[in-house]
C-alpha positions in Angstrom: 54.3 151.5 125.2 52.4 149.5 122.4 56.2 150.0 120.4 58.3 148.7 123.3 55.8 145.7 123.7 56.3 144.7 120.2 59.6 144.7 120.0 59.8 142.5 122.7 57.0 140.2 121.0 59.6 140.2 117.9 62.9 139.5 120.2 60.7 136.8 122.4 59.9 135.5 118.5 63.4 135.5 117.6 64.8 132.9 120.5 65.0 129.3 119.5 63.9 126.9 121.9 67.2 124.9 123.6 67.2 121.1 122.6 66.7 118.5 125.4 69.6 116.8 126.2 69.8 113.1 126.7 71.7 111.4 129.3 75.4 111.6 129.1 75.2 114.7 126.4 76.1 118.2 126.2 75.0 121.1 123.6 77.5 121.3 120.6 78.2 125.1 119.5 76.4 124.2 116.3 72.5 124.1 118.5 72.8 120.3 118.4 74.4 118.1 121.0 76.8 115.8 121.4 77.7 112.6 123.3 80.0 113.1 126.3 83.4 111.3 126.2 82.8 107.7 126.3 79.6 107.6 125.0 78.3 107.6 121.2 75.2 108.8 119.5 72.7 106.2 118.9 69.6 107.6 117.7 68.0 110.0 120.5 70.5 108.9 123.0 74.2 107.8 124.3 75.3 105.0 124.9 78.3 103.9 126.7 81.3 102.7 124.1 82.1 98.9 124.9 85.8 99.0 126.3 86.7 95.3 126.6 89.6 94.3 128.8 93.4 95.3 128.8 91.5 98.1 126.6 91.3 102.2 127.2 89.1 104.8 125.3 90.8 106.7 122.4 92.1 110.7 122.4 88.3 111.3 121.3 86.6 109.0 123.5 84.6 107.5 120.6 86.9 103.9 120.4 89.4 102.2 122.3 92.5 100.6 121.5 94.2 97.6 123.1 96.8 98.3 126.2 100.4 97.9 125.2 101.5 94.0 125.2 97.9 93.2 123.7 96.8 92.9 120.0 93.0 93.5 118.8 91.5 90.5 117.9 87.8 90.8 116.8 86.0 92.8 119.8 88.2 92.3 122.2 92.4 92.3 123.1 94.5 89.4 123.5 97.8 89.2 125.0 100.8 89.2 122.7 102.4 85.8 122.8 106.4 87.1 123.0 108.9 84.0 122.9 112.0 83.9 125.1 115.2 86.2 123.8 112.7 88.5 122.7 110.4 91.8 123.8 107.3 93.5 122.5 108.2 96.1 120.1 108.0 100.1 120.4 104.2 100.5 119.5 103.5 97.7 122.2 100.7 96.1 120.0 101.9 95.3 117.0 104.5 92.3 117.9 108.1 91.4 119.2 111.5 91.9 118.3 114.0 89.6 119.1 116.8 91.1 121.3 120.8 91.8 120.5 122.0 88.3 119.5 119.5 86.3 118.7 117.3 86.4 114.8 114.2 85.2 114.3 113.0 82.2 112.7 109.6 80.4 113.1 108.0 82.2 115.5 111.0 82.0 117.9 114.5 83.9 118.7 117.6 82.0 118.2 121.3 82.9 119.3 123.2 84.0 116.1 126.5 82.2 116.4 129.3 84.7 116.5 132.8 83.8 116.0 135.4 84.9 118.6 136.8 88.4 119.1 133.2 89.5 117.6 130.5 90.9 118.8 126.5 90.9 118.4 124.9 93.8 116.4 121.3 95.1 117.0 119.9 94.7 113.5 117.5 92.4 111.7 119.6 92.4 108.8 123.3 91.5 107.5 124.9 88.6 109.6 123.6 90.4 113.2 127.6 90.8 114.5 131.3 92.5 113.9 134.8 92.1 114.4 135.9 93.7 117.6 138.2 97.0 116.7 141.7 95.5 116.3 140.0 92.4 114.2 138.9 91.7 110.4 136.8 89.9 109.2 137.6 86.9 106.7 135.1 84.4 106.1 133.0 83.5 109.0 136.0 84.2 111.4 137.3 87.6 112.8 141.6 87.2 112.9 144.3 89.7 114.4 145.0 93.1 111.9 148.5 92.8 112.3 149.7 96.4 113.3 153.5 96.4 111.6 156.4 99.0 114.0 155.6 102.5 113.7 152.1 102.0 112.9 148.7 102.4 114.7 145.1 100.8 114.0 143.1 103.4 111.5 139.7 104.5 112.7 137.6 101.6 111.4 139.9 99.4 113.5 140.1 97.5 110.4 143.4 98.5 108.9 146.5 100.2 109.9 148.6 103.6 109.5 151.8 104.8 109.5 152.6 107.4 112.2 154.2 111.1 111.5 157.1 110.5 109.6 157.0 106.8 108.0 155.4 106.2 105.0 153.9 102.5 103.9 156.0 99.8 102.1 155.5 96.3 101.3 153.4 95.9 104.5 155.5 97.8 107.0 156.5 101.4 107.6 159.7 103.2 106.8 161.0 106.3 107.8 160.5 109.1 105.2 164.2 110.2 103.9 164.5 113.7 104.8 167.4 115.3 103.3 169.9 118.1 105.3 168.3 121.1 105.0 165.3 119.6 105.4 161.8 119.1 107.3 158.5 116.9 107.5 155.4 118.0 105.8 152.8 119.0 107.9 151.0 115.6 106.8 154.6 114.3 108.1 154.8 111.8 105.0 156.6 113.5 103.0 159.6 116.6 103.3 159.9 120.2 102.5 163.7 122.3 102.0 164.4 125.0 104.9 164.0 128.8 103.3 166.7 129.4 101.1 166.9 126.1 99.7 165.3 124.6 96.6 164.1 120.6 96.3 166.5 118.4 93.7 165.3 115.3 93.4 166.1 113.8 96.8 168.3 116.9 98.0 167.6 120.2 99.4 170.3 122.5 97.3 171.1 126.3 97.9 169.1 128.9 96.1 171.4 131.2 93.8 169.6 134.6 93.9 170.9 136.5 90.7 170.8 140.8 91.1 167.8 142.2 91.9 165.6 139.7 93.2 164.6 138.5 96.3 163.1 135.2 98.0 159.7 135.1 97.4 157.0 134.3 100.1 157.5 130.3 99.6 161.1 130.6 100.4 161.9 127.8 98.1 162.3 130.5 95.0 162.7 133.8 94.2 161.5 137.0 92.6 162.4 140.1 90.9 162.0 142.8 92.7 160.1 145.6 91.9 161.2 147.6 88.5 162.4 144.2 87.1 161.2 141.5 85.2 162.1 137.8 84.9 163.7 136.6 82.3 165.2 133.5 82.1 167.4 133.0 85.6 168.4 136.8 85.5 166.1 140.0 86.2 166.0 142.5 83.6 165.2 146.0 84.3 161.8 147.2 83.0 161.7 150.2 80.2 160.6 153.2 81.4 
């Protein structure tokens, strides 16, 4: 008995006392304590973090920060002053951007001028607008891209290509010369002989297969067959 009353004398020993909490507190896994949210530790105690107005506590509850469409000024959060043809930016308290056509300047938003057939471009930087697709610029003006027959407007909509089959020339588009015997390329601006013909300057002219040779997989030449070798326009038999 005197043994199980001494180990309980050394366990009772063993326990530390739990701290008194202050107001507004709550015991930290360390034996200490800590402010709730909203509060901070000053001295003994918690006291209530000054929130001004159009403000809100931070993620820990230890600050504040100002309410989007305010900026911090000193202690407290004044309204950002946004001029017309403008809005308050993505963070909401850092400042303005001007909107789609209009630049700033001195505190204010001005309408770029644009010329016509153009149109506004939602960037700070460059000139702020582009030609409409079908226009170029030139200058300070945006004119016509003039689109010659047999043509279409390229993918800037800037310039112009020919279609399948025409090829440029001096501004305009002329049909690609396709001899008989003949076919488009498959980027259609230029031609190709039919199988069994052979390309001569601007003529497609019949292949003359000499013995023992075949077309090869082009179709536009040929090759020995097997057991032969080339020599010259003939095939020659290989030594055994």
């Amino acid at each position: 008995m005197g043994t199980t009353h001494t180990a309980m004398a050394a366990k009772s020993g063993s326990m530390q006392p739990r701290p008194t909490l202050p107001a507004n507190a709550r015991a930290s896994r360390y034996g200490d304590w800590e402010c709730a949210r909203g509060f901070e530790r000053s001295g003994t105690t918690c006291v209530a973090v000054p929130v001004p107005a159009n403000a809100y506590l931070d993620t820990y509850g230890r600050s504040w920060k100002c309410n989007r469409g305010f900026r911090a000024v000193g202690a407290g959060c004044v309204a950002i002053a946004v001029p017309r043809n403008a809005y308050i930016d993505d963070d909401g308290r850092d400042g303005w951007k001007c909107n789609r056509g209009y630049r700033e300047a001195d505190k204010q938003c001005l309408q770029i001028a644009m010329p016509a057939n153009a149109y506004a471009l939602d960037t700070t930087y460059g000139q702020g607008w582009e030609c409409e697709r079908g226009y170029r610029q030139e200058q300070a003006t945006c004119v016509a891209v003039r689109v010659p027959a047999n043509a279409f407007l390229g993918s800037s909509g800037r310039d112009w290509k020919c279609e399948r089959g025409f090829i440029p020339a001096n501004g305009a588009c002329v049909a690609v010369a396709v001899p008989q015997g003949g076919y488009l390329d498959s980027a259609g601006n230029g031609w190709r002989c039919d199988r069994g013909l052979r390309a001569r300057g601007s003529i497609c002219e019949t292949l003359v297969l000499p013995a023992n040779s075949h077309l090869d997989n082009s179709g536009n030449d040929w090759t020995c067959d097997n057991g032969y070798r080339k020599e010259s326009s003939s095939c020659t038999a290989e030594e055994r």
